[in-house]
Backbone bond lengths (Angstrom), bond angles and torsions (degrees), N, CA, C in turn:
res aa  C-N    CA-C-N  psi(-1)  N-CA   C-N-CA  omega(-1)  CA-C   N-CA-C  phi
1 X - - - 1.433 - - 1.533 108.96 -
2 X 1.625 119.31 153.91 1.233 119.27 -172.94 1.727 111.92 -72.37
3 X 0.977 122.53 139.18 1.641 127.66 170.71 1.497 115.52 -90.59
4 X 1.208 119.70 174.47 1.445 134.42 -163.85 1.564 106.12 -147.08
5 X 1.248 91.21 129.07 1.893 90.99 -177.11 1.772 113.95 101.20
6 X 1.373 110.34 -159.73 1.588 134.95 -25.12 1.597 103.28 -44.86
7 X 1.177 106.17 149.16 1.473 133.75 179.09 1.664 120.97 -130.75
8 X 0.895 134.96 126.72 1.744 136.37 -149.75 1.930 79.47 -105.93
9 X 1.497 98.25 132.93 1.742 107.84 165.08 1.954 95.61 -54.23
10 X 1.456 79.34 175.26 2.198 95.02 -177.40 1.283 85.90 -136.67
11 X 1.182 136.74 -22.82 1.580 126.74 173.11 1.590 131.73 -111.68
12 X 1.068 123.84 128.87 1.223 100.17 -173.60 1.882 100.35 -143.53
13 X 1.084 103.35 133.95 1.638 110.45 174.50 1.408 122.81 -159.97
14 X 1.250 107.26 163.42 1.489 129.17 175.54 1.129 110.71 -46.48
15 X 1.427 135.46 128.50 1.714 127.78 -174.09 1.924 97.48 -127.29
16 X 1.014 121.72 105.16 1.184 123.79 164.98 1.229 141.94 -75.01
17 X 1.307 109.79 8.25 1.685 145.22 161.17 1.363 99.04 -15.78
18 X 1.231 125.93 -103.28 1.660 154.36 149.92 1.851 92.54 -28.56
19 X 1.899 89.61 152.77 1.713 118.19 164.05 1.230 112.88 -73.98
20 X 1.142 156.16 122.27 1.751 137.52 158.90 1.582 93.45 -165.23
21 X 1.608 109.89 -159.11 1.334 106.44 160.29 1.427 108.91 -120.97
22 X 1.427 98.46 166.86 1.685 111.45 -145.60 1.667 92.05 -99.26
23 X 1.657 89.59 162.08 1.666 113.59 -179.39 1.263 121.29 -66.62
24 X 1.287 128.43 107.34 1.438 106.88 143.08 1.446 147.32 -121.77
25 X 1.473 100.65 173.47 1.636 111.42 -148.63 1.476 122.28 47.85
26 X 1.199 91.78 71.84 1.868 116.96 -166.66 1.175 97.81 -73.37
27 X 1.786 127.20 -37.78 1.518 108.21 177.83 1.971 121.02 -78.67
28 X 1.134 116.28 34.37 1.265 121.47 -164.68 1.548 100.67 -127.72
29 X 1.522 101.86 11.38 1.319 106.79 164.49 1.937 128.29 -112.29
30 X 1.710 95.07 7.73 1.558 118.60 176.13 1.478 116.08 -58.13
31 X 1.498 115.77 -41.05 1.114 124.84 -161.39 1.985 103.48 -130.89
32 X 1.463 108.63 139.87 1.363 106.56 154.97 1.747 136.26 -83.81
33 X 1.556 93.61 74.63 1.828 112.62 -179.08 0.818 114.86 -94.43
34 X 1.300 146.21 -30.36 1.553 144.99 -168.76 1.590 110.59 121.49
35 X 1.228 102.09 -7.42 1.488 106.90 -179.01 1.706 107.40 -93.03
36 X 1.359 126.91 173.00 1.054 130.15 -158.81 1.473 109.71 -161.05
37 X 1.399 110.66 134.66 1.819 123.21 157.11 1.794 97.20 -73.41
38 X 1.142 102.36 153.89 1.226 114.34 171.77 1.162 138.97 -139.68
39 X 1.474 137.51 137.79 2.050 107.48 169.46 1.438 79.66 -107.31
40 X 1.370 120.01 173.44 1.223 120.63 134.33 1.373 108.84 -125.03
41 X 1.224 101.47 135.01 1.775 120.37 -157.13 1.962 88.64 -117.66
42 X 1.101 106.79 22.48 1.671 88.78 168.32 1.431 141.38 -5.33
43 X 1.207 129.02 -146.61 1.557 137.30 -163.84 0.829 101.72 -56.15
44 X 1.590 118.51 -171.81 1.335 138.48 123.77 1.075 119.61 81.05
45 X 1.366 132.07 58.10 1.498 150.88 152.38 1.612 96.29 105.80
46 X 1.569 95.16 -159.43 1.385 89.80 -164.81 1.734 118.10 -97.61
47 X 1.136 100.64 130.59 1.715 95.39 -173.66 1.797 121.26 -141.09
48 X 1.372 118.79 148.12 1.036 121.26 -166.06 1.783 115.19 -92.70
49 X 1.514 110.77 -179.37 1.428 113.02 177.84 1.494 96.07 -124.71
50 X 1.798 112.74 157.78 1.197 103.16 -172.97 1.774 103.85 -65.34
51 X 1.476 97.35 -136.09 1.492 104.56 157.34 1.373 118.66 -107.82
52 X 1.171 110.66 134.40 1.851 117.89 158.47 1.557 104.67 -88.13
53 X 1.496 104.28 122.51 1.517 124.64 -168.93 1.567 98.64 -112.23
54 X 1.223 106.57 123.21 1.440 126.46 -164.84 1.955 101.99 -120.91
55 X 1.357 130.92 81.72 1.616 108.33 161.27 0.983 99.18 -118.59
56 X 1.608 124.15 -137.45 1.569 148.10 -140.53 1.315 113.89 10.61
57 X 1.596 122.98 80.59 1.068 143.98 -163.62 1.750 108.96 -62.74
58 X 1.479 86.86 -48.82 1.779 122.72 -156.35 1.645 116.55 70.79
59 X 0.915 108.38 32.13 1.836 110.25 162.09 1.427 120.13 -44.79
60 X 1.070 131.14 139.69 1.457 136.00 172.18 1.520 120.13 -132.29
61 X 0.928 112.01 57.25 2.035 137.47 -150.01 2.023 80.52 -97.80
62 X 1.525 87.25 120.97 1.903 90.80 -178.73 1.432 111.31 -71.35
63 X 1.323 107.25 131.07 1.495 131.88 177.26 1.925 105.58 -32.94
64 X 1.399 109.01 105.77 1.568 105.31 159.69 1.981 83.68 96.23
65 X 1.034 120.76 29.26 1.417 118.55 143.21 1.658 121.02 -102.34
66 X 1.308 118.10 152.52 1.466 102.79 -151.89 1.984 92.81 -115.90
67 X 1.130 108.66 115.48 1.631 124.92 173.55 1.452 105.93 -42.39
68 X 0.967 133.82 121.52 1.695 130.86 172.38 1.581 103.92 -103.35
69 X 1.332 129.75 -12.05 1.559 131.09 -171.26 1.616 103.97 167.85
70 X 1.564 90.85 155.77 1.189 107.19 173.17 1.734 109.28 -124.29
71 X 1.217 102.81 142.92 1.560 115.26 165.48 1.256 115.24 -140.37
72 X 1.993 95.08 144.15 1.106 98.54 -174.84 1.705 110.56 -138.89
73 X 1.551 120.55 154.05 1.295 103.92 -142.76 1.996 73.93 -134.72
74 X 1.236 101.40 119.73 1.878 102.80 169.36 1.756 101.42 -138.50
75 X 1.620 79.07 150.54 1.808 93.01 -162.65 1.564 87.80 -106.49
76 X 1.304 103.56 130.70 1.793 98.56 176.56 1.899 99.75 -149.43
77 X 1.163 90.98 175.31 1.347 107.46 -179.77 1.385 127.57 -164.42
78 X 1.315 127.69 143.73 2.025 118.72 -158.25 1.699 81.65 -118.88
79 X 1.533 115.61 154.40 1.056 145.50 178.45 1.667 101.31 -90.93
80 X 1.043 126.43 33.57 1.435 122.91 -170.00 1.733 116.68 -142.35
81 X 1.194 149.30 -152.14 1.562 148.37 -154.57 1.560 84.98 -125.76
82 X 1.078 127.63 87.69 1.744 103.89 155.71 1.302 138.41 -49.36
83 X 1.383 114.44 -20.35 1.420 139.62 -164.59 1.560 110.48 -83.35
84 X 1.800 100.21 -33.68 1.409 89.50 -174.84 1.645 109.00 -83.14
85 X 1.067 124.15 -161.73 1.557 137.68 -150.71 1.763 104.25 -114.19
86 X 1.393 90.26 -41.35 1.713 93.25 -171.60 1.665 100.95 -108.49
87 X 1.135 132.64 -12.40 1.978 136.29 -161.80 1.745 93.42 -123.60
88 X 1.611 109.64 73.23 1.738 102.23 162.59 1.843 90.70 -143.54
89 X 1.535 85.01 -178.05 1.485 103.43 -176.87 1.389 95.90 -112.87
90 X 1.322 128.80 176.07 1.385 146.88 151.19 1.467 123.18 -149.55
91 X 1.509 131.62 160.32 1.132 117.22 148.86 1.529 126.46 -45.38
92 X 1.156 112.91 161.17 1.480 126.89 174.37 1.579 109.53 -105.15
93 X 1.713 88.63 -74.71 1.771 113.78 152.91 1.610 136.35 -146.39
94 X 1.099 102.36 170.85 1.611 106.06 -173.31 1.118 93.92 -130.38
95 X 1.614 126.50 129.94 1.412 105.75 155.72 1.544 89.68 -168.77
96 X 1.525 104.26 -177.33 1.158 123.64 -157.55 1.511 127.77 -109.31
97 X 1.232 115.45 120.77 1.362 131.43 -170.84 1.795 113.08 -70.87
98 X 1.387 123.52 116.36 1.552 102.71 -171.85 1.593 81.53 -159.79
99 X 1.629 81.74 123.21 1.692 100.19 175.08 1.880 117.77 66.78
100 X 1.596 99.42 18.76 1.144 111.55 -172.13 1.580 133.85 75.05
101 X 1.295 95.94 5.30 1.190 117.50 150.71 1.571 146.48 -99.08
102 X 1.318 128.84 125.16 1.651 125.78 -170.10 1.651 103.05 -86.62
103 X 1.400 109.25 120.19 1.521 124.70 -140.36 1.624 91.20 -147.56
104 X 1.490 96.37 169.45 1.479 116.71 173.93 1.398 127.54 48.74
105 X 1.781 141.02 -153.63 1.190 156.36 -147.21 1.718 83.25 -103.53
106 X 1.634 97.55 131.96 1.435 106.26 166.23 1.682 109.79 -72.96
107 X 1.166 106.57 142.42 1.635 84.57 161.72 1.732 118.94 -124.12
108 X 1.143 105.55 43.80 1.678 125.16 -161.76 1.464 80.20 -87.18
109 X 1.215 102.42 142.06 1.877 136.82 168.36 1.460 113.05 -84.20
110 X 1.020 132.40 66.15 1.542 124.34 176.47 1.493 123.27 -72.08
111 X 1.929 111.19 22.83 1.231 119.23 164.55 1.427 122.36 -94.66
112 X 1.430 94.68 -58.42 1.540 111.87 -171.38 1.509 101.44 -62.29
113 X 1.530 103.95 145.60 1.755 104.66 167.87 1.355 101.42 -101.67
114 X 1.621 120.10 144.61 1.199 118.89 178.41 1.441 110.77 -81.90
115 X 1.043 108.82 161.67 1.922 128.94 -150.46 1.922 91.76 -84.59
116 X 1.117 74.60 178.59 1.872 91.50 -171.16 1.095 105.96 -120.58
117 X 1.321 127.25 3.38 1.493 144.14 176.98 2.096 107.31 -116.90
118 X 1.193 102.84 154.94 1.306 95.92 172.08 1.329 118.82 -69.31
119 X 1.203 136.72 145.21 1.826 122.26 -169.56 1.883 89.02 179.00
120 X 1.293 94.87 141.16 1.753 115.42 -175.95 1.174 95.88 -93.96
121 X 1.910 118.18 146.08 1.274 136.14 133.28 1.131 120.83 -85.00
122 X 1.542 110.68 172.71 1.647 110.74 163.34 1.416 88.35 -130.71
123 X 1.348 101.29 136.82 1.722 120.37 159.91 1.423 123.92 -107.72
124 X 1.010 115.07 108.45 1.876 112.60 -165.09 1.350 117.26 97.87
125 X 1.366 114.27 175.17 1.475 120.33 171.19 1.633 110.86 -157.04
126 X 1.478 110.09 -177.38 1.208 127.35 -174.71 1.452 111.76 -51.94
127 X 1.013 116.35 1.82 1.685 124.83 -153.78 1.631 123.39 -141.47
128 X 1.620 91.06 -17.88 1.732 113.24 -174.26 1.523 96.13 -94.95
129 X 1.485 112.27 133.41 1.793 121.66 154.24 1.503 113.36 -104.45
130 X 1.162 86.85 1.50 1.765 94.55 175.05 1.697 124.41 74.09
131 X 1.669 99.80 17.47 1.275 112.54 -156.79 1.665 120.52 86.95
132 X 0.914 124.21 9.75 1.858 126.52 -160.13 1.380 98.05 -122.17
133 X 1.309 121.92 148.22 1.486 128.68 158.78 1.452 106.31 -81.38
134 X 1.471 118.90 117.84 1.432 106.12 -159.66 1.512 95.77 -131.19
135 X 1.608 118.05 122.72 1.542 116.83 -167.51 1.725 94.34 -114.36
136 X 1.589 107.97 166.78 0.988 105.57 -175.66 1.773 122.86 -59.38
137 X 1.637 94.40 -30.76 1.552 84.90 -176.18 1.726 121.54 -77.04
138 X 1.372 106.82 -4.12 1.347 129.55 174.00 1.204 102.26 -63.10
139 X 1.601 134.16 -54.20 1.429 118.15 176.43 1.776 110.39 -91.34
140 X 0.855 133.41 2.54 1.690 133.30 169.62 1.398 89.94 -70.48
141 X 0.821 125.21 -51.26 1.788 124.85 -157.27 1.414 126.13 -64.33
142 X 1.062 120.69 131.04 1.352 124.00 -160.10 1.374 117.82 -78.53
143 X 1.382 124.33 7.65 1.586 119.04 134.95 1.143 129.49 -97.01
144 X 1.453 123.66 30.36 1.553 120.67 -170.21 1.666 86.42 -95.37
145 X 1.594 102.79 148.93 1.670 107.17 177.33 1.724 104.33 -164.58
146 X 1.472 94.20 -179.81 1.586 94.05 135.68 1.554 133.20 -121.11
147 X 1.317 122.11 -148.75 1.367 117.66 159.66 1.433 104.92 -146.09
148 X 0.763 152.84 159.27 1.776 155.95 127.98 1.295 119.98 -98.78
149 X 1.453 126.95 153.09 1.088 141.39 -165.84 1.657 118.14 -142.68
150 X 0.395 177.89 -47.07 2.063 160.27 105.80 1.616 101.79 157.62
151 X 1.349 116.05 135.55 1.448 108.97 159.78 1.437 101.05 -105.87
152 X 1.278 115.63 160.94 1.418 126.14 165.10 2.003 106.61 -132.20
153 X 1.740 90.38 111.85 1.562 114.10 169.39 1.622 103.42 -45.69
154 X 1.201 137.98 178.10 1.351 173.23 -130.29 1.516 102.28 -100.24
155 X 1.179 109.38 -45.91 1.836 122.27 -173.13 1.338 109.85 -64.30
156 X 1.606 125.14 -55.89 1.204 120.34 -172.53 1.731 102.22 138.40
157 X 1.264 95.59 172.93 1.821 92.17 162.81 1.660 117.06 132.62
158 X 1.148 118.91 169.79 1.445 100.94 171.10 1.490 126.74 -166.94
C-alpha cells in the first residue's frame, strides 16, 4: 500500500501531562542541526522528563483511505556514558497524540540506553496503530503527534 511522509512535526512543546522535568527549547528539535530540545534530568536517583509533544505534521492522506500503521522515526541523543551500567537514559514513553489527545500503547523502550552520538529509532511499523482506531483525518489534523518522555538511570544525564 502507498505511504505518506516522512514529514518533520511544525509544533513542538513542553507537555506537562506527566511529573518529570520539563523540555527546553522544544522547537530545536524540528530539524537535524546540531541544536537540541532538552530535559536535564540531573543527579540524584532516578528521575523522569515531562513529555515533549510533537504534532502538526501536515499530512494530506485522501479522505476515506484506511491507515494500516504508523511509523515513527526520532533522532535523539543523552549527554551521558551509555556503556556504563548505572549513567544511561531510556525511554519512559512513546505514544501517540490523536485528536489532541496522548492515547493508546506506549511504545517507549525502557531497555535500550540511548546513544551518546546522534542515531535514529523507529517506533511502530507499517502494521502498528498503536492500539488506536486511527482514520485518515486523524493524522491530517493538526493535533495528531507524538510525545516522548526519557528516563534517567541513577548516574545522571540528559
Amino acid at each position: 500500500m502507498p505511504s505518506s511522509g516522512p514529514n518533520n512535526g511544525g509544533t513542538f512543546a513542553n507537555d506537562n501531562t506527566i511529573s518529570g522535568v520539563s523540555w527546553a527549547a522544544a522547537t530545536s528539535a524540528q530539524t537535524s542541526d546540531g541544536n537540541f530540545a532538552s530535559s536535564n534530568i540531573g543527579d540524584g536517583g532516578v528521575q523522569t522528563s515531562q513529555y515533549l509533544k510533537v504534532t502538526n505534521f501536515g499530512f494530506a492522506i485522501p479522505a476515506g483511505a484506511i491507515v494500516d500503521g504508523i511509523v515513527v522515526e526520532v533522532e535523539r541523543q543523552a549527554q551521558t556514558d551509555d556503556a556504563s551500567p548505572v549513567d544511561f537514559l531510556t525511554d519512559r514513553f512513546f505514544k501517540l497524540v490523536v485528536g489532541g489527545t496522548i492515547q493508546g500503547q506506549s511504545k517507549g523502550d525502557g531497555v535500550t540506553h540511548w546513544p551518546t552520538m546522534d542515531s535514529y529509532k523507529t517506533y511502530g511499523s507499517s502494521t502498528d496503530k498503536w492500539g488506536n482506531m486511527i482514520t485518515a483525518a486523524n493524522v491530517n489534523a493538526s493535533d495528531f503527534g507524538v510525545v516522548v518522555s526519557a528516563l534517567r538511570n541513577q548516574g545522571g544525564g540528559a
